[in-house]
C-alpha positions as CSV (number, residue, x, y, z in Angstrom):
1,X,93.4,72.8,85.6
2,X,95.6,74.5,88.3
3,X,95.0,78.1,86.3
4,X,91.3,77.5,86.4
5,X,91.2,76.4,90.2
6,X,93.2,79.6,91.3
7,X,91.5,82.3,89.2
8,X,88.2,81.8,91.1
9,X,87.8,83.6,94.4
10,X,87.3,80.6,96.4
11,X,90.1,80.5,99.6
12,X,89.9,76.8,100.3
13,X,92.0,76.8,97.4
14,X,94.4,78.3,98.8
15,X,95.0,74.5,100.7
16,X,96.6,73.6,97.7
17,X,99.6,75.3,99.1
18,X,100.1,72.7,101.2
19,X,101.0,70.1,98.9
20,X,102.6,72.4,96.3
21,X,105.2,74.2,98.4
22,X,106.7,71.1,100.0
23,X,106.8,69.4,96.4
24,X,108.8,72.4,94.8
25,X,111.0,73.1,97.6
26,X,111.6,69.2,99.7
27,X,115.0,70.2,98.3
28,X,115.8,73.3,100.7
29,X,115.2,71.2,103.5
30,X,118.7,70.2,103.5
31,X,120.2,73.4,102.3
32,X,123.1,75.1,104.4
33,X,121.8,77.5,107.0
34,X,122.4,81.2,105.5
35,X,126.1,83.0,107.1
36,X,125.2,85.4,109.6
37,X,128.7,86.2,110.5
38,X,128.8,89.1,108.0
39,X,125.5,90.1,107.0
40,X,122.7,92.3,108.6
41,X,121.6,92.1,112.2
42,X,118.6,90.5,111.4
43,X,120.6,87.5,109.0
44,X,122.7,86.8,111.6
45,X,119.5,86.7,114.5
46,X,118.3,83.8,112.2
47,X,121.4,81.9,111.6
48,X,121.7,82.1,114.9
49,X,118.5,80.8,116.0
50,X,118.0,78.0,112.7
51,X,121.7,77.3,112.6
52,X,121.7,74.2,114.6
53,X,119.9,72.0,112.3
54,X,119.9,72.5,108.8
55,X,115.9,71.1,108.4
56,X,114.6,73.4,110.7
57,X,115.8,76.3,108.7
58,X,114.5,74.9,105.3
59,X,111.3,74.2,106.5
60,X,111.2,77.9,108.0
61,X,112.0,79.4,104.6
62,X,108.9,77.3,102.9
63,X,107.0,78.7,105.3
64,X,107.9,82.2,104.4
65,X,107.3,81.4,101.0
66,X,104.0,80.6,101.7
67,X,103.4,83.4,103.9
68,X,104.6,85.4,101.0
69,X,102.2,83.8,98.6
70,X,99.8,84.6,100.6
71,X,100.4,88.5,101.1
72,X,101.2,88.8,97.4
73,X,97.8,87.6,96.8
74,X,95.9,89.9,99.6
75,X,98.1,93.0,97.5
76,X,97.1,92.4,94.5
77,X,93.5,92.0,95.5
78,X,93.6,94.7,97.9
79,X,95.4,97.4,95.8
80,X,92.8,96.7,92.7
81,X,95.9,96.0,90.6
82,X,93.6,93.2,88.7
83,X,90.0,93.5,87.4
84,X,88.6,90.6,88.8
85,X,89.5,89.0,92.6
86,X,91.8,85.8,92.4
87,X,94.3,83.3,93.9
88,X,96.5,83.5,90.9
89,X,99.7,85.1,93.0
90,X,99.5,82.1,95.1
91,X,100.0,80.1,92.3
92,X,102.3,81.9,90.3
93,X,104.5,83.6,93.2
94,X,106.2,79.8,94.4
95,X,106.9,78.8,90.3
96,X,108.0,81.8,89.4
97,X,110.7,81.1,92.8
98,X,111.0,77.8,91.8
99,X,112.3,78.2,88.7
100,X,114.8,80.7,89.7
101,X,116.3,79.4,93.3
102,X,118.2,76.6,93.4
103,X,118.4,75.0,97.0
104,X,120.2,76.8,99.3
105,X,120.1,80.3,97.2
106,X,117.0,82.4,98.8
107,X,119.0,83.5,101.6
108,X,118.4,86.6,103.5
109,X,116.5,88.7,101.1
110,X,113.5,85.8,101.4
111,X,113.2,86.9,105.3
112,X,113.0,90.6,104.4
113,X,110.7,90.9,101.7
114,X,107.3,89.8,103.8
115,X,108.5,93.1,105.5
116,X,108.6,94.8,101.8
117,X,105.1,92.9,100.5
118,X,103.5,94.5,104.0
119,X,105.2,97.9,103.6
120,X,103.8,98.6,99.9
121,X,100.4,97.2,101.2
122,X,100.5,99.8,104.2
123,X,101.4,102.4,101.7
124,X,98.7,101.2,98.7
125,X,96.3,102.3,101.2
126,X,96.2,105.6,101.0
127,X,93.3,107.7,99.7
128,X,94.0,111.0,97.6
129,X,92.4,112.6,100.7
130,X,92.0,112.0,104.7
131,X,95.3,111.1,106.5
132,X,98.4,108.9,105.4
133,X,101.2,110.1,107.8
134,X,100.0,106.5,110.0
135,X,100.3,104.4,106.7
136,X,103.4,106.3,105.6
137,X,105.2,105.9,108.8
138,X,104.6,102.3,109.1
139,X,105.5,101.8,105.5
140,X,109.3,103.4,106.6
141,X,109.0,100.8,109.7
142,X,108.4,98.3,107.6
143,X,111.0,99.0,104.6
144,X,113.4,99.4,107.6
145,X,113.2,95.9,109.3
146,X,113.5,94.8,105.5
147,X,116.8,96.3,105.7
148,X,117.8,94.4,108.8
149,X,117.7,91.5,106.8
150,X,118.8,92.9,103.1
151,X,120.1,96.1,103.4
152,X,119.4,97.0,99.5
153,X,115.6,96.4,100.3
154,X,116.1,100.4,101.8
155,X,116.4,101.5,98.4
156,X,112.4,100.5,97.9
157,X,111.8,103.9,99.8
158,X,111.7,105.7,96.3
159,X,108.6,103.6,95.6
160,X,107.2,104.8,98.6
161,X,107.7,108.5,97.2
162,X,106.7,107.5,94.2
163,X,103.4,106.2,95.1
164,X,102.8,109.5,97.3
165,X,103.1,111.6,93.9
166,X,100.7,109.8,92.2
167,X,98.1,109.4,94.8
168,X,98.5,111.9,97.2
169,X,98.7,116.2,96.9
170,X,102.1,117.3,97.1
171,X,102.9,117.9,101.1
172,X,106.7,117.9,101.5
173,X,105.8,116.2,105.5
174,X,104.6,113.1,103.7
175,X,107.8,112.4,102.0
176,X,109.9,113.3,104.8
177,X,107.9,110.7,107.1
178,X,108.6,107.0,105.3
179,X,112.3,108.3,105.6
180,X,112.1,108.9,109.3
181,X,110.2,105.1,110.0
182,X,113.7,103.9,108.4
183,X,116.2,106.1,110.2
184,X,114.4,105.1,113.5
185,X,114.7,101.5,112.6
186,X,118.4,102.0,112.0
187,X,119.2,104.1,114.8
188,X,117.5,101.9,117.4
189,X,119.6,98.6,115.9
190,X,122.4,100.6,116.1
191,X,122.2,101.2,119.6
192,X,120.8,97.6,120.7
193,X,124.3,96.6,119.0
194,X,126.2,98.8,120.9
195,X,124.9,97.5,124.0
196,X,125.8,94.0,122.5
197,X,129.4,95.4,122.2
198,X,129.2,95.3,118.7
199,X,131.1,98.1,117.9
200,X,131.7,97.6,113.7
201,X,128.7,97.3,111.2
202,X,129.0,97.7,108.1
203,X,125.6,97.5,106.5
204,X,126.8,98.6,102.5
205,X,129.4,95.2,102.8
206,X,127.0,93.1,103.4
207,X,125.5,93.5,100.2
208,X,128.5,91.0,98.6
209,X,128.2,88.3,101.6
210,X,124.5,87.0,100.1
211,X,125.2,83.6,99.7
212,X,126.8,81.1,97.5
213,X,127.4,81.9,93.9
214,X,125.2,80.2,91.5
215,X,125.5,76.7,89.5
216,X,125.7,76.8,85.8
217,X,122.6,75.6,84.0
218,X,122.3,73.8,81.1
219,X,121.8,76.0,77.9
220,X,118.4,74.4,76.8
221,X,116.7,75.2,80.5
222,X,117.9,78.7,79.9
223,X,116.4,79.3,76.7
224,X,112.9,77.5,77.8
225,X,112.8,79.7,81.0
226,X,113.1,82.3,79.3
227,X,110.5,81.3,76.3
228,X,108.0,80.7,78.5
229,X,108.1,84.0,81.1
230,X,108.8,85.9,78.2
231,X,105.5,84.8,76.3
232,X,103.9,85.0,79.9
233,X,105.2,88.7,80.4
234,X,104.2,89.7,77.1
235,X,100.7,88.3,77.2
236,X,100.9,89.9,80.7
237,X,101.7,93.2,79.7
238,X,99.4,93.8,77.0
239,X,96.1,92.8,79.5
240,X,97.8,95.3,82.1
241,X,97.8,97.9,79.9
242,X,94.5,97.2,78.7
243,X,93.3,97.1,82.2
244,X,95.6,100.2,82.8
245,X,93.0,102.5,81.0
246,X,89.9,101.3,81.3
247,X,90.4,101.6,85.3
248,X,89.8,105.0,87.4
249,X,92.2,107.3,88.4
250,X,92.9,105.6,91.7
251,X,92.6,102.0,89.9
252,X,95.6,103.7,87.3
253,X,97.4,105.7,90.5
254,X,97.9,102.2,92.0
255,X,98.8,100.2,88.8
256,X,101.5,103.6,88.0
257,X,102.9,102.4,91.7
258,X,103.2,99.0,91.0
259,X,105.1,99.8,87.9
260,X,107.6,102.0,90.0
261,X,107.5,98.7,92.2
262,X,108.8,96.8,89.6
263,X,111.4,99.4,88.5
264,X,112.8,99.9,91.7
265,X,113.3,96.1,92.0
266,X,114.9,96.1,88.6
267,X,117.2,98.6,89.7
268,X,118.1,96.8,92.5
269,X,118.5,93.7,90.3
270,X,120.7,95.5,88.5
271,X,123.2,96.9,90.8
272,X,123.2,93.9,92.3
273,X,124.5,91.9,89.3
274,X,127.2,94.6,88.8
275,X,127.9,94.4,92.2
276,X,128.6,90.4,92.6
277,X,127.1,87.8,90.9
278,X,124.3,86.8,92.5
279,X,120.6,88.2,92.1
280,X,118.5,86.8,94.9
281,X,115.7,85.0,93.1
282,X,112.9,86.4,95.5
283,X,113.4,90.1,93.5
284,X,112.7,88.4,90.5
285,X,109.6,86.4,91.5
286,X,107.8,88.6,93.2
287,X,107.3,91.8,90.8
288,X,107.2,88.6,87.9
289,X,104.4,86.6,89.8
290,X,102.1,90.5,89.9
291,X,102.5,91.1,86.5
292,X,102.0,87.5,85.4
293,X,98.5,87.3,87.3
294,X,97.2,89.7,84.2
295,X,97.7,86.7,81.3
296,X,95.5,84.0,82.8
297,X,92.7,86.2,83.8
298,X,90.8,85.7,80.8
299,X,88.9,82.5,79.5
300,X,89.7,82.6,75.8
301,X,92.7,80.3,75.3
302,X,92.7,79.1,78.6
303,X,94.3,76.4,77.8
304,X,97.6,77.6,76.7
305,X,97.7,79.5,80.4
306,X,97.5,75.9,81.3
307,X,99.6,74.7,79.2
308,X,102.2,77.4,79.8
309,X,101.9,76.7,84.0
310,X,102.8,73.3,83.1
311,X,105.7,73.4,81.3
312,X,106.4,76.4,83.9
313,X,106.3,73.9,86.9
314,X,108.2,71.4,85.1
315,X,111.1,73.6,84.7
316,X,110.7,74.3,88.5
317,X,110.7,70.8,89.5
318,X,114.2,70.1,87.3
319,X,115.5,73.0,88.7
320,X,115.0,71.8,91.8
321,X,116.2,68.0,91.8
322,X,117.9,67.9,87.9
């Protein structure tokens, strides 16, 4: 039932949210406040400002996750990554986090990627002729307050080059712009601290200060997880790919820069697990929640789409009060 409400292209369904999100994260209500004392400027702006009551900062990151729903949706839609217009990325987007994030994990990367989501719609934009130095600029903006909050979002730049090579004629300015929006961004924080009398940042440490380190889950929710978004991704990428050539070159340009999206997150992902161990669950739900919108698109079989989203938001709901 949910899978066939949120494929249409109706957005009262989108009030839905407003039971769902509470019911999958009540639980970060009462999570610990995020430590700004080491992280990015921006982490420790809101620690500073949500620190004095522990509520007030859970129900501020529920908000962002439905802020984020939202925009995921609007990108998906906007950038033609899908054949047909739907509310699926709200659905998916907060099961996919639920299932990942236990309370108190989503942490400073959840604040940073609206930032990201908006940067890559900015950049998405673009036509393979008429002007992009505006979007391009704004994307590097964009990516850049990211970093204030998560410094390793900076590394999505390469996504913003990549996405310039498939859309765009090569013009060296374009490339050089996006990297520009960041520095700006960084140079102007750096000064503002300065003036704070801050005079030691060190933005590459504060990619091991990201929160607590995670609880070990049971081996059988392990194995079902990953069952289930494994069958999802499968089903997913098959219908992507199908999609993938029957759409037009920009339809295919913009589907190539979702998959250098995706890559670039992995990477991150990656490092990041090498690095500490902690992945922030927000890199894995969002790229997951694009590509999963492609395996309940279509009617045949609908219900085991319905039937996977069920045991999908099961799994999210033990992982959340189990």
């Amino acid at each position: 039932m949910l899978v066939r409400l949120f494929r249409t292209n109706q957005p009262g369904i989108l009030l839905v949210l407003l039971v769902l999100l509470p019911l999958l994260f009540a639980a970060h209500f009462q999570a610990a406040v995020l430590d700004g004392a080491s992280g990015m400027p921006l982490q420790q702006l809101v620690a500073r400002w949500l620190g004095r009551m522990s509520w007030t900062f859970g129900i501020v990151q529920v908000l962002v996750v439905g802020i984020l729903a939202l925009q995921i949706t609007g990108l998906v839609n906007g950038a033609d990554l899908v054949d047909r217009r739907n509310h699926l990325p709200a659905l998916l987007f907060p099961l996919c986090l639920a299932v990942f994030a236990e309370p108190g994990s989503l942490g400073s990367a959840l604040f940073g990627m609206p930032f990201v989501v908006f940067a890559m719609r900015r950049t998405w934009s673009m036509n393979s002729g008429g002007p992009a130095m505006s979007a391009l600029f704004d994307a590097g903006l964009l990516l850049g307050i990211a970093s204030l909050f998560y410094m390793p979002y900076a590394f999505v730049l390469v996504v913003v080059w990549a996405s310039v090579s498939v859309i765009r004629p090569f013009q060296w300015r374009e490339y050089l712009v996006p990297l520009v929006g960041i520095a700006l961004v960084f140079y102007l924080a750096w000064g503002v601290l300065n003036l704070l009398g801050v005079d030691e940042w060190r933005p590459l440490r504060t990619v091991v200060d990201s929160g607590p380190s995670p609880t070990v889950v049971p081996a059988w929710f392990t194995v079902a997880r990953a069952a289930v978004l494994v069958c999802i991704s499968i089903v997913a990428l098959l219908r992507f790919a199908e999609h993938y050539q029957r759409g037009v070159v920009r339809e295919q340009n913009l589907r190539s820069s979702f998959l250098a999206f995706a890559t670039a997150l992995g990477v991150v992902m990656a490092l990041l697990s090498f690095l500490t161990d902690r992945v922030p669950p927000v890199l894995i739900a969002v790229p997951l929640s694009m590509l999963a919108v492609h395996a309940f698109l279509g009617t045949r079989r609908a219900w085991l789409g319905e039937l996977a989203v069920l045991v999908l938001f099961g799994l999210a709901l033990w992982r959340q009060y189990g």
